[in-house]
N, C-alpha and C positions, 0 to 999 in steps of 0.2 A: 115317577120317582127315579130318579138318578141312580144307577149301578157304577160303582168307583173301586177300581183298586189302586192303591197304592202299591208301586212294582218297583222290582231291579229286575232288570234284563238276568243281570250277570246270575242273579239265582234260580240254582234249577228247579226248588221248591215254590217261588215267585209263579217262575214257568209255567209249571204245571198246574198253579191256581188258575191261571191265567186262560191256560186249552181246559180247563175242567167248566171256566166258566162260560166258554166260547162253544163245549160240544152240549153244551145247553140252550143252546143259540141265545146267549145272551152277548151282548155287545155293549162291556163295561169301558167307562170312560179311565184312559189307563193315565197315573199321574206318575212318574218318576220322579220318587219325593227328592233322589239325591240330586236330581236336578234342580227340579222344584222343591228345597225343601218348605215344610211347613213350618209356621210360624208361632210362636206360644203358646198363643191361643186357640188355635187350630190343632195341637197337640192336645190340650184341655177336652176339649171337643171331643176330639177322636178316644182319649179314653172314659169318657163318659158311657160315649155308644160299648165300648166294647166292655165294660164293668170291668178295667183293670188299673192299676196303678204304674206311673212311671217305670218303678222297680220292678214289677211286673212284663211289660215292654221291652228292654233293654236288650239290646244285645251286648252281652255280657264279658264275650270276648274281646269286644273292640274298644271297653271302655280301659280299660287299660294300655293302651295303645296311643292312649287321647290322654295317657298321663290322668287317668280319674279313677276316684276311689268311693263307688257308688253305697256302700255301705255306710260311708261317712255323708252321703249327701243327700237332703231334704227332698222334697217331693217338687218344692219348685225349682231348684238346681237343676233335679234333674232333665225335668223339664225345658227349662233355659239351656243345659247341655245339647238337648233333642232338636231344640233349632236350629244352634249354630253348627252341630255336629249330625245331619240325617242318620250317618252311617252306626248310630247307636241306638235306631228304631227297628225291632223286629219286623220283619217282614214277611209274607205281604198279609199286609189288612182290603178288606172287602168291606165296605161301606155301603149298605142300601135300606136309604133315607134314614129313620132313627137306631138302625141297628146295625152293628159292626163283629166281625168276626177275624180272628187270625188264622192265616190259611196254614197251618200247622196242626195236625196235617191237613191238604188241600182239601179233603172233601169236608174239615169243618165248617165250612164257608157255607155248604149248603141250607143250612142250620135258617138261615137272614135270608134265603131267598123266597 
């Protein structure tokens, strides 16, 4: 079964999911979604595992930033936001096989392993 985080370097919370899962000696395959970001339906997905909604996920400060007014926007907007824009996906999720967790804070990830 596949161990996956979806990471930003740049964050230090990211970070520290990241050594919490490594001083486990686990060696998760790491995706830098703002690189790579994910795709719609791959969004869909991902909050499936993680039993939350769009609005839920959000980083909340950057949607306005992005000129977006998340309150006023449906579940598949937001969504479609979350493609074209990564940097509006909380960070970091930990994916392993059908369960997902947000590493906020980082030892709830343990929860999926």
């Amino acid at each position: 079964m596949a161990l996956t985080i979806y990471h930003n370097p740049r964050c230090s919370t990211s970070r520290k999911t990241l050594a919490l899962l490594q001083e486990q000696g686990l060696k998760p395959r790491i995706v830098q979604y703002l690189d790579t970001p994910l795709k719609a339906d791959e969004i869909k997905v991902l909050l499936k595992k993680l039993k939350l909604t769009a609005h839920e996920l959000l980083r909340r400060k950057e949607a306005p930033a992005l000129g977006l007014d998340p309150a006023t926007m449906s579940e598949t907007q937001l969504i479609a936001a979350m493609a074209k824009h990564p940097i509006l996906i909380e960070r970091p999720v930990v994916v392993n096989g059908a369960k997902a967790a947000l590493g906020r804070p980082p030892e709830s990830v343990l929860s999926i392993l």
